[in-house]
N, C-alpha and C positions, 0 to 999 in steps of 0.2 A: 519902512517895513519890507520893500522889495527886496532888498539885500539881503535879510533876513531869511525870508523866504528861499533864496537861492542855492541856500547850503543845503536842501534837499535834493532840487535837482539833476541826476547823473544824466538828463537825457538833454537834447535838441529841444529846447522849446523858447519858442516865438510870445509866446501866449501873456503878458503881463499881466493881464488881469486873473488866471489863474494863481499865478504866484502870488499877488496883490492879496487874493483870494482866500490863500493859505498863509500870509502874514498875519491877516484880520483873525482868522478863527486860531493861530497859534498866540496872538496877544491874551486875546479873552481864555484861553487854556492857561497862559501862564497867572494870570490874575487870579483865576479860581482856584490855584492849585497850589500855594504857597508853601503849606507842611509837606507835599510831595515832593517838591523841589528842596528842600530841605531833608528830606530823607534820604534825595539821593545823591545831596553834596555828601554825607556820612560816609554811605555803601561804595562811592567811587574812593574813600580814602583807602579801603579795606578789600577790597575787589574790583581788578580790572570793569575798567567804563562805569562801577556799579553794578557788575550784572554777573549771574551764574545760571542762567538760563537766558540763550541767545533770544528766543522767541520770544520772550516778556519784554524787550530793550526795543525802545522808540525815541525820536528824536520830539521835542525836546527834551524827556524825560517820561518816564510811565507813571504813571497814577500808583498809588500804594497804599493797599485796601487794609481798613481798620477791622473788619468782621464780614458776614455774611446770613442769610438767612434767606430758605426756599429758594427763589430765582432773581433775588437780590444781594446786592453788596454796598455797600458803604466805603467809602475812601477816610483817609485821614481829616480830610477839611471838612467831612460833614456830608456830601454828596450821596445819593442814591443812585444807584445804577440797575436794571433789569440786566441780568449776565444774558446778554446774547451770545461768551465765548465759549460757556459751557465747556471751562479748563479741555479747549481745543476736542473737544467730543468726548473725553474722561470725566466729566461734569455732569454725565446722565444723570444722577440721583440728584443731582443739584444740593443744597446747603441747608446741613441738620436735620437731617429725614430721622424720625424716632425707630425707626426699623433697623437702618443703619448704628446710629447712635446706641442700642439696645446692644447689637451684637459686637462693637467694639465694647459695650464697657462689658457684657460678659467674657472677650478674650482678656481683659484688664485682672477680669478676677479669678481665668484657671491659670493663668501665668504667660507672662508674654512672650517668653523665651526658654522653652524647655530642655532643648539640644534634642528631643525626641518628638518621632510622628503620633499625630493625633486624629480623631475620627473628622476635626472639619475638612480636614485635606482631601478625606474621604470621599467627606458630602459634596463638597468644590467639584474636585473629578468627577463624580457620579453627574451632576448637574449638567457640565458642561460637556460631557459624553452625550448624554439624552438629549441636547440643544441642539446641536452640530453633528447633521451626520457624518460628515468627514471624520468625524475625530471619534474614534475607537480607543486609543488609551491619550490620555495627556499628560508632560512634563511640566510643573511649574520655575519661572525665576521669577525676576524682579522689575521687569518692562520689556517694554515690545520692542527695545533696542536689543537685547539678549535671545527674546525668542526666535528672530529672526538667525540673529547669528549663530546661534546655537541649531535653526532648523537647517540653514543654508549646512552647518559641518555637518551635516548626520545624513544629508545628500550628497556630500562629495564621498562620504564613508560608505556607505552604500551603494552607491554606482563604481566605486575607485576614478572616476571623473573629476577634474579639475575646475571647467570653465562654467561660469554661471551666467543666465541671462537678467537684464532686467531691461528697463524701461527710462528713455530719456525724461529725465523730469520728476520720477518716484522720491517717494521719501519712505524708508524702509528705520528709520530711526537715526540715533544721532552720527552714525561710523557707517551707513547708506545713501549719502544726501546726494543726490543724483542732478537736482536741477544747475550743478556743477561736477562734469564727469573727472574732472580731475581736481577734484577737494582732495585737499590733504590729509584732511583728520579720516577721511574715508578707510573703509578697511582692504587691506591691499591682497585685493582675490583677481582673479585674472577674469573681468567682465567681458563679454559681448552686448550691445546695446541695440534696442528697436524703438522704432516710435507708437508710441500708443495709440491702437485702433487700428493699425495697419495691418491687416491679416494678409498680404503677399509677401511682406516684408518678413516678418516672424514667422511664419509659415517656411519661407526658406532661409533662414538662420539656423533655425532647429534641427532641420536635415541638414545644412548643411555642416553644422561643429558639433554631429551628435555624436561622433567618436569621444567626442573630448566635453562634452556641456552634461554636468550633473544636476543641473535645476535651473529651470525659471522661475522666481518671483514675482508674485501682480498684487498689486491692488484693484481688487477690481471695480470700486474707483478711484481714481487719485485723489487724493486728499489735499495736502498741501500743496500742490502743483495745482489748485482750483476746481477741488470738488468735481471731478469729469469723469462722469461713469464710463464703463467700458461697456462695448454691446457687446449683447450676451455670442453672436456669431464669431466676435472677436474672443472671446473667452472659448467657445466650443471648438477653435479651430486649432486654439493655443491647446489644448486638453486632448485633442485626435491626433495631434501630431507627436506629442509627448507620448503618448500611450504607443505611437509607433516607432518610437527611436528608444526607447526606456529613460528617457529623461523626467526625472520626478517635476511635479508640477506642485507650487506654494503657491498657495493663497495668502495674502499677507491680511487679514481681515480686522487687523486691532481697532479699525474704523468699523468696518462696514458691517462687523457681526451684530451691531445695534439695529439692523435694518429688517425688522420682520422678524419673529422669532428663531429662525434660524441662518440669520446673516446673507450675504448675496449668495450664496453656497445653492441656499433652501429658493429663494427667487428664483434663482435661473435653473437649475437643478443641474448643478455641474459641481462633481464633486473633485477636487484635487488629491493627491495622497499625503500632504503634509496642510497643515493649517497653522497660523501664527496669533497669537489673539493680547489683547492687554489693555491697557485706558481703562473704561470705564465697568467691566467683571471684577476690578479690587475695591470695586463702590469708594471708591478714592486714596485708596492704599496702595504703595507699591505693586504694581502686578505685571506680569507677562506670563504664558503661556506658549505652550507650543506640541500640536500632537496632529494624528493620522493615524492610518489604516497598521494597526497592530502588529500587522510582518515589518514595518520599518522600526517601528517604536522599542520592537523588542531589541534592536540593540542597546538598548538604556538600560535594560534589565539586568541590575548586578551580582545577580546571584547565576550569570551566566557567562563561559570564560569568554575572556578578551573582549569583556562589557565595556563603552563607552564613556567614560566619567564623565557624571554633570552636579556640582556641587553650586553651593549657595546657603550662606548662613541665613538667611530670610526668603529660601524658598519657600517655606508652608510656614510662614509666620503666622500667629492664628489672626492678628490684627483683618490681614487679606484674604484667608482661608475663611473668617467666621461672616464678614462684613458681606465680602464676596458671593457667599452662597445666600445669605441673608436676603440680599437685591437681585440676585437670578432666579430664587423661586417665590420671596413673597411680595418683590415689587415689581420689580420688570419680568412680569408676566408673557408667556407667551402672546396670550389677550392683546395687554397694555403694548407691547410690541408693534403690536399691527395697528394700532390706532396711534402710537408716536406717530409711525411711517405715515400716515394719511392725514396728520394733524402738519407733519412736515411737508407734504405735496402742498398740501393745501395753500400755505404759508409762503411759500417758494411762487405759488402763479399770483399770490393777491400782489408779492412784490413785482414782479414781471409785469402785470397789471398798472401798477403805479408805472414804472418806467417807463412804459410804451404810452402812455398817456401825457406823458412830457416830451415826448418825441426824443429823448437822448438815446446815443449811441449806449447801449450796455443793457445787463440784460444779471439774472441770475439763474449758476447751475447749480447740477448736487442731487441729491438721490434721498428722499427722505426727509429727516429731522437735519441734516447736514445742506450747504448752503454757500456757493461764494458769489459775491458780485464782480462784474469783467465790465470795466470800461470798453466794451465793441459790442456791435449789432452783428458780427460775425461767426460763422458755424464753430462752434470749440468741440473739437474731440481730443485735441490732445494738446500737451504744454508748448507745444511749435505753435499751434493758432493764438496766442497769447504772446508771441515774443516782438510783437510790432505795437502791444498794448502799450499807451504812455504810464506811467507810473505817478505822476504829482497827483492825478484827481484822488486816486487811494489817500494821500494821506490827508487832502482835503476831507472825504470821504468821514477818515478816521476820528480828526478832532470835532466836526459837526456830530457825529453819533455819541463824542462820548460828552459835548457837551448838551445834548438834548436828554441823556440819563439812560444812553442804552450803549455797553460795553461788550466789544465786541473786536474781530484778531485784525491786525495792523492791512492784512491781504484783505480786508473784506468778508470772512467768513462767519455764519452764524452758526453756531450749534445748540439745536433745542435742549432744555432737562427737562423732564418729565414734570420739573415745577411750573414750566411754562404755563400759564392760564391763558383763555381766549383774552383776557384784557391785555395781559403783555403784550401777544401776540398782536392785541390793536395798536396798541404802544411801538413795536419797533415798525410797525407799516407807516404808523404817523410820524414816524420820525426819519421816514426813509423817504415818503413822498414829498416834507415838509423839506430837505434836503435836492432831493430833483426840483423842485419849482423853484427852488432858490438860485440853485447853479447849474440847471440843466443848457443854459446858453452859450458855458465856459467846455461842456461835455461833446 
């Protein structure tokens, strides 16, 4: 089984009994998982590796869900899982909400594809204006890989600036993946890079290429790069400084707008002039967004010369428009909002709890109903404090959660749905602490 083990690997490690450790729990995954592995002899015939979404692809194979319901899934073999991934924080409503399900089959029956605007577009916009007060008018597409790109152009058009800032380690969607500055699939804009939370650093970036820098981009937490909020003095500094060179300032929020009822914007009370939003506002349907303060947005206005084109045959699909507005005002409540966010604090220290009780190195961060756990007992503010993290306990990590019935993203990250019950929520502590007392020795 060592051997086995070893194909995981890319680092230095001494450790046998970890590997050992990870042979044992990927034997008992391949046992239990027959019809999965079998699914995905098929999908490798017919699509590279098997896979069309990099993020769902794990070694030895992913699991492959027969149905779902509330804050459960089911696999092909029969298996129950509590979704701790909460489709990567796009999974807020969680599975077959009848609010949801009401307003998709009413888009079913005024017609799904009109070629023409309709009043859900309407009520969508009006919603998420009144949500966000950054956002004054908003444009809809099709994900938050669009509204990003689409808000970065509408900052180099309005500044006539070229150069954009972001962040080592950000994930701004699929043609932004920063935790490799020189990925290929990337979109090839001419970056300057800072490291996260360094406010001397970005502070003099901005003055310094503000002849030439049209926008910074933030998450103001990182998400994929492991859930690490930015502090708010780092945000305030990045936003003064902007304000004094006229470099536009993006919020990239498709996360973080789930946090409170009106997103980190409304927490910290720093408002940006452009905003990016998507995931979980299409209550599981296609979505992205992207809007800000009306003097920029009106260059999208095409009833005005040398308007900006922005097309998309499913921008205001009513599928996303009805669903969409459905789950912004009659389930995710401004109310329900605030009470995720404190149902997610909460959840985040009982795990922090369990780990410091086992004495292992690790710890979990994240801001909310969002969550990842870091193999080290060391300060993380940004994705450089992680890059001396080992990497095998994660996948150990990975196959013990999804064999104890709580599924959840290959990096360690949990994200809540509003289906989460206190029971679950005892469920993934017991399956995280039952987990540390097993291999906290090898950690």
């Amino acid at each position: 089984m060592l051997d086995a083990a070893k194909k995981y690997s890319t680092e230095i490690c001494d450790d046998e009994a970890l590997l050992e450790a990870i042979a044992d729990a990927e034997a008992r995954y391949w046992e239990a998982n027959p019809n999965s592995f079998s699914l995905f002899q098929r999908a490798k015939a017919v699509m590279p590796g098997g896979n069309t979404r990099t993020a769902l692809h794990f070694d030895p194979f992913p699991v492959y869900m027969a149905g779902s319901d509330g804050a459960r899934l089911t696999d092909v073999d029969g298996h129950s899982y509590i979704d701790a991934l909460g489709e990567f924080s796009a999974g807020l409503y969680a599975h077959k909400d009848p609010v949801v399900i009401e307003a998709a089959e009413g888009a079913l029956g005024r017609g799904v594809s009109n070629g023409a605007p309709g009043e859900p577009e309407i009520q969508l916009a009006e919603a998420i204006c009144e949500r966000f007060p950054a956002i004054e008018t908003v444009r809809f597409c099709n994900s938050g890989t669009e509204a990003n790109l689409y808000a970065l152009q509408l900052a180099r058009h309005i500044t006539g600036r070229s150069k954009l800032l972001a962040f080592y380690g950000a994930y701004h969607g699929g043609v932004f993946v920063f935790s490799d500055t020189s990925n290929p699939m990337n979109a090839p804009f001419d970056w300057v890079f800072c490291h996260y939370n360094d406010i001397p650093e970005v502070v003099e970036a901005i003055h310094e290429h503000a002849l030439d820098l049209a926008a910074v981009i933030i998450e103001p937490m990182m998400n994929n790069a492991g859930s690490i909020p930015a502090d708010k003095d780092f945000l305030q500094a990045i936003k003064d400084s902007c304000d004094e060179t006229g470099v536009l300032l993006i919020f990239d929020e498709i996360v973080t707008s789930r946090f409170g009822p009106g997103g980190m914007q409304s927490l910290h009370g720093i408002y940006p002039d452009l905003v990016t939003l998507g995931k979980y506002l299409g209550a599981g349907f296609s979505f992205g967004a992207f809007g800000g303060k009306a003097k920029y947005m009106t260059h999208l206005d095409p009833a005005k010369p040398k308007a900006l084109p922005h097309a998309g045959t499913f921008n205001n699909n009513l599928f996303t428009m009805m669903a969409g507005h459905a789950g912004l005002t009659r389930i995710f409540t401004p109310e329900r909002a605030e009470k995720l966010f404190e149902e997610g604090e909460a959840l985040r220290e009982r795990l922090n709890t369990v780990v410091r009780e086992t004495n292992a190195a690790a710890q979990f961060t994240g801001a909310g109903s969002i969550m990842n756990l870091h193999f080290t007992s060391g300060v993380i503010r940004s994705p450089n404090d992680l890059q001396a993290v080992p990497r095998l306990p994660y996948k150990l990590f990975q196959l013990e959660m999804l064999l104890s019935g709580v599924y959840l993203a290959t990096r360690g990250q949990i994200n809540m749905s509003l289906a989460i019950s206190p029971e679950d929520a005892d469920e993934i502590v017991e399956a995280v602490q039952s987990f540390f007392k097993r291999w906290a020795h090898l950690l």
